[in-house]
N, C-alpha and C positions, 0 to 999 in steps of 0.2 A: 253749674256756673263756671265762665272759662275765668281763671285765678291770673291769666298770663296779658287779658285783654288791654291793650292800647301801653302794654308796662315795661319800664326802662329796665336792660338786666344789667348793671353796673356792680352789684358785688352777689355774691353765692351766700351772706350772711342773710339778704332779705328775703331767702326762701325759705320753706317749711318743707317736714316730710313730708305733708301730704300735695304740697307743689309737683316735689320731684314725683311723685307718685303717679300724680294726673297727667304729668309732661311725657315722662314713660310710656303710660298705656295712650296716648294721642300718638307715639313716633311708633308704638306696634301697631294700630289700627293706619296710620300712611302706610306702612312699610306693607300691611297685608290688602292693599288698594292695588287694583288692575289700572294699568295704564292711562286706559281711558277714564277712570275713575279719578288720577291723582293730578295729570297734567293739566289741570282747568282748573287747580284749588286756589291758584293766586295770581291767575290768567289778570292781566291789568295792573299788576300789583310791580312795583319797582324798588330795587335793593340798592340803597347806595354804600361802599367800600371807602373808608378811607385808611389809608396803611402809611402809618409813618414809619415803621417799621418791617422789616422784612418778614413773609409768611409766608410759608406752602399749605398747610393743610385747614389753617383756618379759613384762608382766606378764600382757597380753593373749593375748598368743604360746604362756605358759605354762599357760595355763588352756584355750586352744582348743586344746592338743595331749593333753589329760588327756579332755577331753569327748570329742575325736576320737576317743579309744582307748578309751571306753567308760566312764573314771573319772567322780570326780564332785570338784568343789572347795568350796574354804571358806578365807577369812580376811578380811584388809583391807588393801584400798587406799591408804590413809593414817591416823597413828594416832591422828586425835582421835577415830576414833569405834572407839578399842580403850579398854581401863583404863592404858594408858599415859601417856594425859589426863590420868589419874588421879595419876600419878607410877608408875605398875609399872615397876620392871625388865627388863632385857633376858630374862635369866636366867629371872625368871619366868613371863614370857610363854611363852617358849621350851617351858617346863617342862611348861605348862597345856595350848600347844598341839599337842605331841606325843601327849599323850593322844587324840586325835582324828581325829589324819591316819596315814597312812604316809608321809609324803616333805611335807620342808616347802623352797622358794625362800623367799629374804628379799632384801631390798637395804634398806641401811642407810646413816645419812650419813656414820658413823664407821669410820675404818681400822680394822681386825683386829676390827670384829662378827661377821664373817661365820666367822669361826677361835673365837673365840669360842662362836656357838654350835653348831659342830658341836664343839668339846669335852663339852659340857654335855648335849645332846640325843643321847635314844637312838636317833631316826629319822635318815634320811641327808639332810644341808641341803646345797640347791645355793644358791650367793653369785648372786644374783640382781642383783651389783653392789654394789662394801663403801669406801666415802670416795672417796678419788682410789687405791685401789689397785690391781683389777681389775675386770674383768666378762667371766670365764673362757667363761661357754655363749654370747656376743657373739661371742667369739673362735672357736668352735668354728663356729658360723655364718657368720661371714665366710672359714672358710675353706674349709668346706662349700662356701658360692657360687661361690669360687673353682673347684673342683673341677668343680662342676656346670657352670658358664657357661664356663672353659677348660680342662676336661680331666684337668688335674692342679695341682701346684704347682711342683714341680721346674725349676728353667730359669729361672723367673718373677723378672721385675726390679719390685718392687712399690712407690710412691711413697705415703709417710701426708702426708696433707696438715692442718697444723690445728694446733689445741692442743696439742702433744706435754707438755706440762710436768703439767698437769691430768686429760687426759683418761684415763679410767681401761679404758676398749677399746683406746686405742693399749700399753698396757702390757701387757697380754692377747695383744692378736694380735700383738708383737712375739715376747714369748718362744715365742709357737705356732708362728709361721714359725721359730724358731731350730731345729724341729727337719725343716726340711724346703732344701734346695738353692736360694737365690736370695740374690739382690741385693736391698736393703734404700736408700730414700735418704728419710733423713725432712728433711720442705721443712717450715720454720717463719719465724714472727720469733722473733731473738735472746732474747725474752724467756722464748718457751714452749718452748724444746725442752727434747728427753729428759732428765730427770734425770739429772747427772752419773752417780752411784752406777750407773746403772741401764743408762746407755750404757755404760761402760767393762765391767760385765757380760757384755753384749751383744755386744761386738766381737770379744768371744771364741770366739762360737757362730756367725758371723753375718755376712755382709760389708754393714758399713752405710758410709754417708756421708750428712754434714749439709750443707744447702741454705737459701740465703734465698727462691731466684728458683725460681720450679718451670719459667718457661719454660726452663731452661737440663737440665734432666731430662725433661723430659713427651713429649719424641718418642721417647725409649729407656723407654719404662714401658708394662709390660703391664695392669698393675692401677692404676690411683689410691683410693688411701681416705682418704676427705675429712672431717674431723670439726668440730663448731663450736668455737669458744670459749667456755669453762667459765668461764660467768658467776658462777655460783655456788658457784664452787670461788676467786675470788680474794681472798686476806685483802684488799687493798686497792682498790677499786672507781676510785680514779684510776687503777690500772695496767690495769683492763679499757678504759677509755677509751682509752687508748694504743693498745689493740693487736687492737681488736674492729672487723672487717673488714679485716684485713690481708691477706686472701686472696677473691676468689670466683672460680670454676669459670662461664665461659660458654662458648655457641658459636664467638663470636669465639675464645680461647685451646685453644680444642678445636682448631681446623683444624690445630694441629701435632703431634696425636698421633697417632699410628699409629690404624687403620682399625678394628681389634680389642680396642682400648682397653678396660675397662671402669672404671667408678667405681661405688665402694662406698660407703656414706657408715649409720653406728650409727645415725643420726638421735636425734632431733631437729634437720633444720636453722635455721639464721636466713636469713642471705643469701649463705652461703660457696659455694652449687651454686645458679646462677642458676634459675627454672621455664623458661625456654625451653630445658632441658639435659634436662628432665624425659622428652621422648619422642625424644628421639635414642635412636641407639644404641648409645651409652656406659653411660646409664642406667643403672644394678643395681639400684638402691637400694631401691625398691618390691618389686621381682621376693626380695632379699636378708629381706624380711619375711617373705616366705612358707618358703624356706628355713628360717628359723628355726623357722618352728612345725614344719616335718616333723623337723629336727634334734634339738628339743626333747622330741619325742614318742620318736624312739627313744633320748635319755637315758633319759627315764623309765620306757619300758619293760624299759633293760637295768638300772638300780640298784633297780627292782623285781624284777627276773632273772623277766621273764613271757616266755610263750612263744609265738613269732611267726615 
């Protein structure tokens, strides 16, 4: 029984392990389809984008997994060149472009758009990324890589390196890992880590621990997931000054991780993952894009419930 059929993905909290599990072995069984087998699986089928904020690889990600499977897309990238310019509604938008698609992603700048419009809309809306709350199919992806690059999840001692207070992937792949067996150690400055509310949640499900210093964790860590600081997330642009570069990942700080190491990182980076880090073999981060387009394809292959 497909778990994903006709179903909104707005937060990473309304999934199970055995979701992630069955989403998993649905984007290996795409992924291991010959051409002619995968490019007719959503033949008819229409993707609608709405981006009210700026994206590369989701948005990109999401579109090249709709093409790949034979669909076709439509919307926009940013909204001055929708009637939103205009002053339209959320609501309305929503409304107009449901008429037209089967399956609409959004990323929005505002908390709770993304709940929002799958209240309102008859087609199924994946949160394509909603204020500083989530960015659930991010999550689903990074833990996909996981799987793929080591095997499983279970066991795994995982270090989030970054903006923990803003960034709206570390809250996603936080509650994703809660349903799966590991060590949790989020390394921040004081200013950015996990939201109270959200840690104490958390430690329920979860065995975490907070860090200033990552050397002091980075030899016992099988994953690092390194994220920037969310520039554009802080009311106060004096406190981004304080605390933007508080962290970068080079090869010098590499020599003390274990051999197996990998690093993840949502991207966009600035300078928190040095480029001399880029072709080591900690690396993920490129290899974690592609990931996602295969990941992303069998979402939408299974909330479309097509056959593959």
């Amino acid at each position: 029984m497909n778990p994903f059929k006709n179903r909104d993905i707005v937060s990473i909290k309304d999934f199970s392990r055995n979701d992630f599990l069955f989403l998993f072995d649905s984007a290996n069984r795409i992924e291991s389809l010959q051409e002619k087998e995968r490019n007719h699986i959503l033949e008819g089928k229409i993707l609608g984008y709405l981006f009210f904020e700026p994206s590369t690889r989701t948005r990109l990600s999401f579109e090249a997994a709709m093409l790949w499977l034979g669909g076709r897309c439509l919307g926009f990238a940013e909204p001055k060149v929708s009637s939103v310019e205009k002053g339209e509604n959320l609501a309305d938008t929503i409304r107009t472009v449901e008429n037209y698609v089967d399956i609409i992603v959004m990323r929005h700048y505002k908390d709770g758009a993304a709940k929002f419009a799958a209240e309102i809309s008859n087609k199924p809306i994946i949160n394509g990324g909603s204020g500083t709350e989530e960015h659930p199919t991010q999550a689903m992806t990074d833990l996909y890589t996981i799987v793929k690059e080591k095997g499983g999840i279970d066991g795994l001692r995982v270090g989030i390196l970054g903006d923990l207070k803003y960034g709206r992937t570390v809250y996603s792949l936080l509650y994703a890992l809660s349903q799966f067996n590991v060590k949790v150690d989020l390394i921040s400055h004081p200013m950015l880590r996990v939201r109270r509310e959200v840690f104490f949640d958390l430690e329920k499900k979860i065995e975490l621990s907070e860090h200033e210093n990552v050397e002091e964790v980075l030899p016992e860590l099988d994953v690092l997931y390194v994220t920037r600081v969310q520039k554009e997330r802080f009311p106060d642009p004096a406190e981004y000054e304080k605390v933007k570069s508080s962290y970068i990942v080079n090869l010098k700080l590499l020599e003390k991780a274990k051999k197996d190491l990998i690093i993840l990182h949502p991207l966009p980076r600035i300078d928190e993952i040095s480029y001399d880090v880029d072709n080591s073999k900690y690396a993920k981060y490129f290899k974690q894009t592609l990931y996602g387009k295969i990941l992303r394809s069998a979402l939408l292959a299974l909330i479309l419930d097509a056959d593959f």
